[in-house]
Structures are given as structure tokens and as C-alpha cells.
C-alpha positions in Angstrom: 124.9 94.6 58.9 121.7 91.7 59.7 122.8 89.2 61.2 121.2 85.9 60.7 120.6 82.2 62.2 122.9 79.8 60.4 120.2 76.9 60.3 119.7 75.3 63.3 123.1 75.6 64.6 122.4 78.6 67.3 124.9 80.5 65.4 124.9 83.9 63.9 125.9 85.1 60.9 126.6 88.3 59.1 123.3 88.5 55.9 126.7 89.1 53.8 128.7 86.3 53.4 132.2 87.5 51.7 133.3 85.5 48.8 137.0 85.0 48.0 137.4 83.1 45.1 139.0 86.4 43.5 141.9 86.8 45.9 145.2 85.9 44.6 143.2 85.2 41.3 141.7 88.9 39.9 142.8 91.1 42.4 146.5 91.1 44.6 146.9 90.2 48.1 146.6 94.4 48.6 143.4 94.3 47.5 142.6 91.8 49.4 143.3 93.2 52.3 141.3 96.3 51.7 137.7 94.9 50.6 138.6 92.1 53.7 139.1 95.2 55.9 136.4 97.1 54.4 133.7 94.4 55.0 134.5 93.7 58.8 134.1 97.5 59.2 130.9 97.4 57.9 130.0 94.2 60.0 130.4 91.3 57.7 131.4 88.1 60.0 131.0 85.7 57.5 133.8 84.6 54.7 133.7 81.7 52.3 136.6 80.5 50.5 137.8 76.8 49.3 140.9 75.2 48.9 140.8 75.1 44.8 140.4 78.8 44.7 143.9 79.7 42.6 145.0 76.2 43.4 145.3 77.1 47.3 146.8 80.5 46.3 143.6 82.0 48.4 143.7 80.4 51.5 146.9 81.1 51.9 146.5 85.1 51.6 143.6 84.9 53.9 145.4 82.9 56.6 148.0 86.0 56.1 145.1 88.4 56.3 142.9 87.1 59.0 146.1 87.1 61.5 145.0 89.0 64.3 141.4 89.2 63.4 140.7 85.1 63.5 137.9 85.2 66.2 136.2 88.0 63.9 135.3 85.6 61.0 132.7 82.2 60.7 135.4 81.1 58.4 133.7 78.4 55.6 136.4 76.2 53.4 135.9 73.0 51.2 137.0 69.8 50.6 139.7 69.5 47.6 139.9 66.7 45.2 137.9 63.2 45.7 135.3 62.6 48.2 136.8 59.2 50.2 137.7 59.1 53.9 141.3 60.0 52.8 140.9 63.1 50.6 138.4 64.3 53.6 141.0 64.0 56.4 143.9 65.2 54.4 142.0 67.7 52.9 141.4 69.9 56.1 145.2 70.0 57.6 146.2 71.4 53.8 143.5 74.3 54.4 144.1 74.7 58.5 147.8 75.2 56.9 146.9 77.6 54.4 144.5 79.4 56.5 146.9 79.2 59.4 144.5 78.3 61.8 143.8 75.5 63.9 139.9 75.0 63.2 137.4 76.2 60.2 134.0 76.8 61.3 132.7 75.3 58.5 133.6 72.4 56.3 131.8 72.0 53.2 131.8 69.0 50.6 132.7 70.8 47.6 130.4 69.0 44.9 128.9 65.8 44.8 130.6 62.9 42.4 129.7 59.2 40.8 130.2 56.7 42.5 130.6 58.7 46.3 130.0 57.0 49.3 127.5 58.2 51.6 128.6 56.1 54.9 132.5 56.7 54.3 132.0 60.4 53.5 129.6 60.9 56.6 131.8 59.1 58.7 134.8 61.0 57.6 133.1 64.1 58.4 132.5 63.1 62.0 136.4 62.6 62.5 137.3 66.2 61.1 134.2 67.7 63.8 135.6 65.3 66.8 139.0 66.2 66.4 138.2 70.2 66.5 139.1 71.0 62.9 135.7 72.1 62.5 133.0 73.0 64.1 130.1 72.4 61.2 130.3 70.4 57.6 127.5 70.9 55.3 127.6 70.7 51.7 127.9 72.7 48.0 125.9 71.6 44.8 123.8 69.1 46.5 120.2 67.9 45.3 117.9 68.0 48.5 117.4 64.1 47.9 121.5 63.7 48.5 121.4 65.7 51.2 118.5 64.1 53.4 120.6 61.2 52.3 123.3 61.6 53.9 121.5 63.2 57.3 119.3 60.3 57.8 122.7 58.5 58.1 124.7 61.1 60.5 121.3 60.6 62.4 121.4 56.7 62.3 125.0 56.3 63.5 124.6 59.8 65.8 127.1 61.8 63.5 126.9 65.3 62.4 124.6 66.3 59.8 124.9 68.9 57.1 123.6 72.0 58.5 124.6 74.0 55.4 124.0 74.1 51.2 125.8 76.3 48.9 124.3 76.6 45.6 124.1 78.6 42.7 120.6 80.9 42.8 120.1 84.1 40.7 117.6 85.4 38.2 118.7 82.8 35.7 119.1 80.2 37.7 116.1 79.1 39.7 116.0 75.5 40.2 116.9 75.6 44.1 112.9 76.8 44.3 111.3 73.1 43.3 113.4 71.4 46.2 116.0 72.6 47.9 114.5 76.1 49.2 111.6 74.3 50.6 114.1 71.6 52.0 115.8 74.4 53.6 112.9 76.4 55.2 111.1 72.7 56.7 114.5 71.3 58.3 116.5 74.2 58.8 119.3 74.1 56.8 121.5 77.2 56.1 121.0 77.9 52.3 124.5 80.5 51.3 124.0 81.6 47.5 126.9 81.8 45.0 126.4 83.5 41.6 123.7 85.9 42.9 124.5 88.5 40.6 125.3 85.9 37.6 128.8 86.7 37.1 128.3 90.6 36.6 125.4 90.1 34.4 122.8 91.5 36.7 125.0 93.7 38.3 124.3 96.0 35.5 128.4 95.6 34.0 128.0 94.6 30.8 125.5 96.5 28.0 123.4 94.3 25.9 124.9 93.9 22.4 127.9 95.5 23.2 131.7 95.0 24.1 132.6 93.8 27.3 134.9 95.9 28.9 138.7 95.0 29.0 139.7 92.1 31.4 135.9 91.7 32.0 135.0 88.4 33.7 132.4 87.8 31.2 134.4 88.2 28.8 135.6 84.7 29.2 132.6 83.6 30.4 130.5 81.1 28.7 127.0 81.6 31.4 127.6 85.2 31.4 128.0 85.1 27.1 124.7 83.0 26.9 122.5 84.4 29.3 122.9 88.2 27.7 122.4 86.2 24.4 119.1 84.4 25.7 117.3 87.2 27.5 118.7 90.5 26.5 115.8 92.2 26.5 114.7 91.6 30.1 118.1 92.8 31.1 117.8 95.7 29.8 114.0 95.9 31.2 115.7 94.8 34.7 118.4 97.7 34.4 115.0 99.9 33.8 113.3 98.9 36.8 116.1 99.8 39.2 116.7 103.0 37.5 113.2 103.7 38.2 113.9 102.5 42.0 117.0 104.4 42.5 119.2 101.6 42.8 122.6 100.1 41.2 120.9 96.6 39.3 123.2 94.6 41.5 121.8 96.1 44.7 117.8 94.9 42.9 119.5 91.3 42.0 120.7 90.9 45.5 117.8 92.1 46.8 115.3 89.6 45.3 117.8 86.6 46.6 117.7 88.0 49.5 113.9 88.1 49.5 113.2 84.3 50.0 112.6 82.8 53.2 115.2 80.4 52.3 117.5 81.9 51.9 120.6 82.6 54.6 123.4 85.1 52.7 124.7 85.6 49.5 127.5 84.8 48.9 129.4 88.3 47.3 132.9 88.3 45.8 135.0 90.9 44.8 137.9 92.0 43.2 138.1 95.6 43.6 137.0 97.8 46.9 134.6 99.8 44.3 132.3 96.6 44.0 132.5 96.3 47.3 130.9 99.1 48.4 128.3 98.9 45.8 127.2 95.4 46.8 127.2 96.2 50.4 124.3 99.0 49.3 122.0 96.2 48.3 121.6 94.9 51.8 119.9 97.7 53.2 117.0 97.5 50.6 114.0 94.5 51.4 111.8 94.1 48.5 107.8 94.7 49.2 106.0 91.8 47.6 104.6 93.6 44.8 108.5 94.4 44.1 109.7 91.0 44.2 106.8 90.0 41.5 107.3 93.1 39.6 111.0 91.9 39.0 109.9 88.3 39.1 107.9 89.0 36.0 110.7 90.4 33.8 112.6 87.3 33.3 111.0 84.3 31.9 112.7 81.6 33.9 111.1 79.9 36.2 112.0 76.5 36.1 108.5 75.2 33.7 106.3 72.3 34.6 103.1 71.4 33.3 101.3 71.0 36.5 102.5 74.6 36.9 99.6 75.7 34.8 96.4 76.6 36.8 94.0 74.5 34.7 90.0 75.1 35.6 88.8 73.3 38.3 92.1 71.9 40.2 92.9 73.7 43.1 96.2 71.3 43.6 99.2 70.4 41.7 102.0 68.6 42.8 104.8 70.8 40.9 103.2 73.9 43.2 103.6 72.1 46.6 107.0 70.7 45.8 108.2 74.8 45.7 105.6 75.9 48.6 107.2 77.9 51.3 104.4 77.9 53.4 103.1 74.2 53.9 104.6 74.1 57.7 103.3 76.0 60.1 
């Protein structure tokens, strides 16, 4: 398994982060501990989990599961509940209980909300980091605006910043390329990816028009429902393509995440060994660029401007440089 700079933090990071929201949710504490076991074997060092995951019900089997194997794992949790000084603080010893550990390496705000405050949350932050509960914070489900925010404050009052964003990216969802990825790549912020295969969608699980099969996730699922709804017929052409490559379509989807510069780890649940070991497949295929366009060009989703268009004559356009990769040398 790659591993991978977490930002600018000197840290480094297994390329496959592992995802636990389905532990002690879709799959028994068992289970658990076999795709847990299964991806350290394999070299994963990086786990994400958060404290509303089965209302707590996850931390706890992981702080049972990671006993003896702490110091193996870059261990990520997230706030739970409200976003004041108080929720913060308290926050943290409910997880270090759970997880039965005295420090996370990584303690992310969860998702932004009205009305939060910027100073109070930053300074809260700080406390958690200088009394060794953590070693990072960083963020989930923030707009690059929010974020530079709230670092140009942890820089005024010599706090620490957010080294790390965790958003949704897949296929369908593409809006991290306008600001956030380009965010990323200029200041060095870790960029983890959740829904990189779009809740089974592009993993190939589900068969355009048809049932889903029993106790599917997408069965339930109101994204998953839509997007086979909306662009069924460049599923199906994506399930094509990686037929033609000799791959499983979730092995292509992760693929062309991993493919951005940046982009630091997807983030990969699951709740059955099986998926497991198919997922871990995906990170030993890198995309040329002609086969990142090639599967680029099947799905209709790039998030649409009108500056996007290359009218005659303009070399320039804002919406391009907003998601330009390359501007910094």
C-alpha cells in the first residue's frame, strides 16, 4: 500500500483510508474485526470513523478492536452535536472513551452550521491539540472560503489550522474541482474523499432498471435511487469501459478519484470482507491521462458554467482558473 503526505503535516499516510461508518451498523463487531485485520495486513494505516456513526456504537467496537494495535492506525474521529467551545471539549473525552485511547490523531469538525463561530470554534480546537487529545483538527463539508476562514484566524492568534478536508467527490459529485481541490493543491491541505464510489452505484452493484438486491444500501437510498435514474445510460457505458479494461467498476471509480493531484485517500467503507478485497484492487491501477478523459467523458457532470465554454478569441476565463491545478509552480 502507497503511502502518502497528509498535507503539510510531515505525516504519512496509508493512499487507503478505511471507513467505518458500517461497523456496528451493516456488519457485526466480527466482521469488523476481519476487514479491520484484513486492511492492516495489506498496509492500510489510516482509519476514519466519527462519533455519530450508530450513535457511538462504532467507536466503541473500534476502541475494542484497535487494542493492541493502537500505534498501527492515524486514527481520524469527529466532533458530535453543536459546534461551541463546550460541544468541542466534551465532544473528544466521549470519543477517547469510546475509542479507549488517550489521543486521536485527527479531530475533524464534522459539518459546518448557521450561526457557528469562527474564533470560539478555533479556539476550542487549540485546547483539545494543547492538552494531547489530538494531534491535528481539520475539517468535513467545508467550502474553501470557510476554511481559509478559519486558518487566517489559527494564524492570527498562532493556533492550529485545519490541515485536513473531508468531502464528498465521486463521478456524480464534482463540485470540490471549482474550489476546494485547487485550495488543496496551493496550501497543502489533506483532501480524504467520502462517497467515492457513490454508495455502490459505481461500484458496479446495482443493474440499471432493475431490483436492488435484498438489504441493498441503495435500496434505501435516495442519491443512489436518483443518480441511476438521472444517468443510467452512462453507467451502464462506465460498467463497459472497465469490462474493456479488465477491472471491477469500483476499482475504475476509485481510480479516477485517485487520479487528481488533490486528492490525499479515499475514504473506503465496508461491510463485508468480499468488498474489501475488491476495493483494495483499485489501488494498484493509476489511470493514463487519455484514461481519466476517456471516463471523464462518459458522465455529463461537470459542474456547468458559462465561462466554461471556449468562445473564439478568449484564451481566459475565470470559471477555468478557479479549477486550475496548475497555476503554482
Amino acid at each position: 500500500m502507497k503511502l502518502v503526505p497528509l498535507g503539510n503535516t510531515g505525516e504519512q499516510v496509508s493512499e487507503f483510508c478505511l471507513g467505518t461508518m458500517m461497523f456496528g451498523a451493516r456488519c457485526d463487531e466480527a466482521e469488523a474485526d476481519r476487514i479491520l485485520s484484513a486492511a492492516l495486513e495489506r498496509g492500510v494505516t489510516f482509519v476514519d470513523t466519527a462519533a455519530m456513526y450508530a450513535a457511538g456504537g462504532t467507536e466503541e467496537i473500534l476502541g475494542r478492536l484497535l487494542r493492541g494495535r493502537r500505534d498501527r492506525v492515524f486514527l481520524a474521529t469527529k466532533v458530535h452535536r453543536g459546534l461551541d467551545s463546550a460541544s468541542i471539549l466534551t465532544s473528544i473525552d466521549e470519543s477517547l472513551a469510546r475509542l479507549k485511547t488517550d489521543a486521536v490523531d485527527l479531530y475533524l469538525l464534522h459539518w459546518p452550521l448557521p450561526g457557528m463561530r469562527p474564533v470560539e470554534i478555533m479556539a476550542a480546537l487549540a485546547q483539545v491539540v494543547a492538552a494531547g487529545k489530538t494531534r491535528y483538527v481539520g475539517c468535513s463539508n467545508f467550502p474553501a472560503w470557510l476554511l481559509a476562514h478559519c486558518n487566517a484566524i489559527a494564524a492570527e492568534h498562532g493556533w492550529p489550522r485545519l490541515v485536513n478536508n473531508q468531502v464528498a467527490y465521486n463521478l456524480f459529485e464534482r463540485g470540490i474541482e471549482v474550489e476546494i481541490l485547487p485550495q488543496a493543491v496551493a496550501e497543502r491541505i489533506a483532501i480524504t474523499v467520502y462517497r467515492p464510489l457513490a454508495e455502490g452505484v459505481l461500484a458496479g452493484r446495482y443493474q440499471v432498471g432493475g431490483a436492488f438486491p435484498a438489504a441493498a444500501r441503495g435500496e434505501t437510498s435516495g442519491p443512489a435511487i436518483t443518480w441511476l435514474a438521472q444517468h443510467g445510460a452512462s453507467i451502464a457505458r462506465f460498467n463497459r469501459y472497465a469490462a474493456e479494461l479488465g477491472v471491477a467498476p469500483a476499482t475504475l471509480a476509485l481510480a479516477w478519484v485517485r487520479y487528481s493531484a488533490g486528492v490525499t485517500a479515499p475514504i473506503v467503507g465496508a461491510s463485508r470482507l468480499s468488498q474489501l478485497e475488491d476495493t483494495l484492487a483499485a489501488f494498484e491501477l493509476d489511470l493514463t491521462d487519455r484514461q481519466y478523459e476517456d471516463v471523464t467523458a462518459i458522465f455529463a457532470t461537470e459542474v456547468w458554467e458559462e465561462g466554461l465554454q471556449p468562445f473564439p478569441g478568449r484564451k481566459y476565463n475565470f470559471p477555468r482558473l478557479r479549477r486550475n491545478l496548475r497555476l503554482l509552480g
